[in-house]
C-alpha positions in Angstrom: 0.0 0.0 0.0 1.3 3.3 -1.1 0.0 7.0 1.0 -0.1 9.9 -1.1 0.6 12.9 0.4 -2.7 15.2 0.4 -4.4 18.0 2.1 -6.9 14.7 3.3 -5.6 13.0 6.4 -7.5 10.3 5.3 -6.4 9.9 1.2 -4.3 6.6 0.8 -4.5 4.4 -2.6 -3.9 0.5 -2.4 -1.8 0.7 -5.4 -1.3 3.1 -8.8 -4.3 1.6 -10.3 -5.6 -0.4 -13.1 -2.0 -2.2 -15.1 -1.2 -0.1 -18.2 -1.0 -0.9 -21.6 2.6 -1.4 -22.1 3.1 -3.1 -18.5 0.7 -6.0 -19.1 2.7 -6.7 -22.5 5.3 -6.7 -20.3 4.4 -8.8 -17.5 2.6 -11.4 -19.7 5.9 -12.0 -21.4 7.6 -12.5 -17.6 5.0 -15.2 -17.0 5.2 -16.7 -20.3 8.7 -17.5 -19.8 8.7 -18.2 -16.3 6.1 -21.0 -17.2 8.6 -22.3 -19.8 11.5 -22.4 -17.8 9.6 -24.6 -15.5 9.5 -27.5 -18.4 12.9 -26.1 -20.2 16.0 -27.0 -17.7 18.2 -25.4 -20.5 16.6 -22.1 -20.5 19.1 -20.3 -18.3 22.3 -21.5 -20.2 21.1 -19.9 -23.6 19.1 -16.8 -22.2 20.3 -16.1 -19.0 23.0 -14.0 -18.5 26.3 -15.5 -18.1 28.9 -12.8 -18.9 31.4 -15.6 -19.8 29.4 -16.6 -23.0 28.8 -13.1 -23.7 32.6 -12.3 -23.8 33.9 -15.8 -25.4 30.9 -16.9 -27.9 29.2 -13.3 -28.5 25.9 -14.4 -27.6 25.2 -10.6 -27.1 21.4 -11.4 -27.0 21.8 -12.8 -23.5 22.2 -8.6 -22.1 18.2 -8.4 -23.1 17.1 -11.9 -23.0 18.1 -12.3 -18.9 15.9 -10.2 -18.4 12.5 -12.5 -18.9 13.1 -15.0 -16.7 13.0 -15.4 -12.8 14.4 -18.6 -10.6 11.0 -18.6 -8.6 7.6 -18.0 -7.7 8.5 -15.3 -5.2 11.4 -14.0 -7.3 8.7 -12.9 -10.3 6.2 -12.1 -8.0 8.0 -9.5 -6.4 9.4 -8.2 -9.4 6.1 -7.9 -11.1 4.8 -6.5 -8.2 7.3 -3.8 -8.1 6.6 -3.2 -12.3 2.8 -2.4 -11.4 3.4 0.0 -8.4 6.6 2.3 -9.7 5.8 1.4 -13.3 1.7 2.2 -13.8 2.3 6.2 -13.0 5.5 6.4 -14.9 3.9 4.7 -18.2 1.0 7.4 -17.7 3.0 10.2 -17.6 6.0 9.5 -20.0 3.1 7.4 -22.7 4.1 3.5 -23.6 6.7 4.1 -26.5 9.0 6.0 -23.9 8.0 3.9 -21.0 9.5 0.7 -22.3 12.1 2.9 -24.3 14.0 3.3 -20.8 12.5 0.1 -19.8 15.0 -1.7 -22.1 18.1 1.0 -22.4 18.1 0.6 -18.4 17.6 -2.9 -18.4 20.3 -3.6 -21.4 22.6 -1.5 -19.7 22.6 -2.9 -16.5 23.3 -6.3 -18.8 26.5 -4.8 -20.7 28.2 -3.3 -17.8 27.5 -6.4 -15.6 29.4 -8.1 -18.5 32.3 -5.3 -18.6 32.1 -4.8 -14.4 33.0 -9.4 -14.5 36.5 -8.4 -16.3 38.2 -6.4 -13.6 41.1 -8.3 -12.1 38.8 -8.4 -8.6 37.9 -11.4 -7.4 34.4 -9.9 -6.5 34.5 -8.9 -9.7 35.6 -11.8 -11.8 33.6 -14.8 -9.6 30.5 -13.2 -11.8 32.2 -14.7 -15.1 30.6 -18.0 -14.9 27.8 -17.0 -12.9 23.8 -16.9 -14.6 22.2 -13.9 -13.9 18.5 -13.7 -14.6 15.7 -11.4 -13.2 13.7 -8.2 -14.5 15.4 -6.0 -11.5 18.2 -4.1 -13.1 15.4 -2.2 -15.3 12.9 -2.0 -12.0 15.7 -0.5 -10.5 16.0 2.1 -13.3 12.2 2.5 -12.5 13.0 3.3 -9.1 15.0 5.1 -9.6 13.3 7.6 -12.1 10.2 7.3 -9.5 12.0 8.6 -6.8 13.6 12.1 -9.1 9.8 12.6 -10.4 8.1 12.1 -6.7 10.9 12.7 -4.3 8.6 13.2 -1.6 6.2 10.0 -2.1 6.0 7.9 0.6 6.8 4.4 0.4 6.3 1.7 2.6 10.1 -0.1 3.7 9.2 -2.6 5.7 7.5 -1.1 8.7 8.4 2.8 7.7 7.2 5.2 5.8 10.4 6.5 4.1 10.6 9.4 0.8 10.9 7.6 -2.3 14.7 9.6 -3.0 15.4 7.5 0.7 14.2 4.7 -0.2 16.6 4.5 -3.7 19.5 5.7 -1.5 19.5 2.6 0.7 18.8 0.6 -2.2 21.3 1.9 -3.9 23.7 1.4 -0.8 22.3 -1.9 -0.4 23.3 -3.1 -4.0 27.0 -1.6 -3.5 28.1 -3.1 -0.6 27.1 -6.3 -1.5 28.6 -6.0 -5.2 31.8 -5.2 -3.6 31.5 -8.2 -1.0 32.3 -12.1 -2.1 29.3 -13.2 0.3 27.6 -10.8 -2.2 24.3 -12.0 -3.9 24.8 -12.6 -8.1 22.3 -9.8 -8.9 23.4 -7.3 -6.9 25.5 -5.4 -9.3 23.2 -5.7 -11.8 20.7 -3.9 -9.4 23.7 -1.3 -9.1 23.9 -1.0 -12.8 20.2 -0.4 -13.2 20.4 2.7 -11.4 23.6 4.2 -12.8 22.1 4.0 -16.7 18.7 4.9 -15.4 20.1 8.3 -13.5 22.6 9.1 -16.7 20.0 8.0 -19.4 17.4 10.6 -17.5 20.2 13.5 -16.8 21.7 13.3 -20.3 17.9 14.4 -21.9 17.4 11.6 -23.8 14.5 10.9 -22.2 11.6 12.8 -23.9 8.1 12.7 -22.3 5.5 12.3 -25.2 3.9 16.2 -24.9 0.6 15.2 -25.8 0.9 12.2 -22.9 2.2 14.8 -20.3 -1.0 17.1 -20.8 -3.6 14.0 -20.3 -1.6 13.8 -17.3 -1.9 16.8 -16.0 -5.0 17.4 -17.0 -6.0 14.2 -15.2 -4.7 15.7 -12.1 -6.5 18.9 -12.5 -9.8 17.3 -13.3 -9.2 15.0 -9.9 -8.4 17.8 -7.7 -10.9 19.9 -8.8 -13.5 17.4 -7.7 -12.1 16.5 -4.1 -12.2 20.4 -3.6 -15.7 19.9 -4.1 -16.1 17.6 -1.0 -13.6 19.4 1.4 -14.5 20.2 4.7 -15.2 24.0 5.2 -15.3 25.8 9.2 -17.6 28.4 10.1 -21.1 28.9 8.9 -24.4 28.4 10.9 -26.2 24.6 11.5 -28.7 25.6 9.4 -26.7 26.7 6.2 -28.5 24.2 3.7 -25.7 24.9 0.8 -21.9 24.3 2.7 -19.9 21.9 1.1 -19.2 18.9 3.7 -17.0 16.2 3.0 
């Protein structure tokens, strides 16, 4: 459950709403394959990400195809889950095409540089050569990440506390580092780092164009929605018998 700050002490929204057009392409695809990987043992090899293969064989494909699949029920669960709450808003605003435009550049990118980060002579480094890296998160990380510099203020829920979303991608962020850096570290975790480099330099460096006509159903969305609930606010003063105040 997500609170969104209001002038209501009583406003909070289970969720961003109904699943957008682009997301449900999106997460259809994830299930898809995480339905095939349960009959396909060989999946991982060929479309996971194993930076090895990618350096030795080329099979460059595996940077976007690692993506798609997920090692468990709660693995895509929680990634999907993630997709529909930062995702929904950001599709809305930004419109589909760009949406999965930075979708995939942040997602790709967190791929190559996983592959590129494998080659330093570290052992931290190097013991992800042979390892198979799969799992949507580098690009929900880019999501995140680009959640938390449009609504830097939106509450989200970490565990028991109600943090700012730019809080929230700090410790994340943190998170991801530390372990990358440490041997006890989990596979994924500098992918997760990744994700939110090329989502923060793909975002500052302008490429990332909002469709105009998307941003003004947006905000005219918003207007439309505030102007109503300023219909029901609660007013003080007036008499008991004042047949015409606006009560909420």
């Amino acid at each position: 459950m997500r609170r969104y700050p209001s002038t209501y002490a009583s406003s909070f929204s289970f969720g961003p709403g109904p699943i957008s057009t682009a997301l449900k392409a999106l997460i259809a695809v994830n299930v898809l394959m995480f339905v095939v990987r349960a009959f396909v043992s060989s999946i991982d090899l060929y479309f996971g990400l194993v930076p090895a293969l990618v350096v030795h064989r080329f099979w460059v494909w595996q940077t976007a195809t690692y993506m798609f699949l997920h090692g468990g029920i709660f693995h895509i669960l929680f990634n999907m889950l993630a997709l529909w709450m930062f995702g929904t808003e950001l599709e809305r605003m930004w419109g589909s095409r760009y949406f999965l435009k930075f979708y995939f550049v942040t997602g790709i990118g967190a791929g190559i540089l996983t592959v590129l980060f494998s080659l330093l002579p570290f052992g931290f480094a190097q013991q992800l050569q042979s390892a198979t890296i799969i799992g949507a998160s580098g690009a929900i990380y880019g999501l995140l990440l680009a959640y938390a510099m449009y609504f830097p203020e939106r509450p989200i829920l970490m565990i028991v506390f109600w943090v700012p979303a730019r809080v929230c991608v700090a410790i994340l962020g943190g998170i991801a580092l530390l372990t990358s850096l440490s041997d006890a570290g989990g596979v994924a975790n500098a992918t997760h780092l990744f994700g939110l480099l090329v989502g923060y330099l793909f975002l500052k460096s302008g490429r990332m164009r909002m469709d105009p006509l998307a941003e003004l159903k947006y905000r005219y969305l918003k207007w439309k929605i505030n102007r109503v609930r300023k219909k029901f606010d609660v007013y003080s003063g007036g008499r008991a018998d004042d047949w015409d105040r606006r009560v909420h």
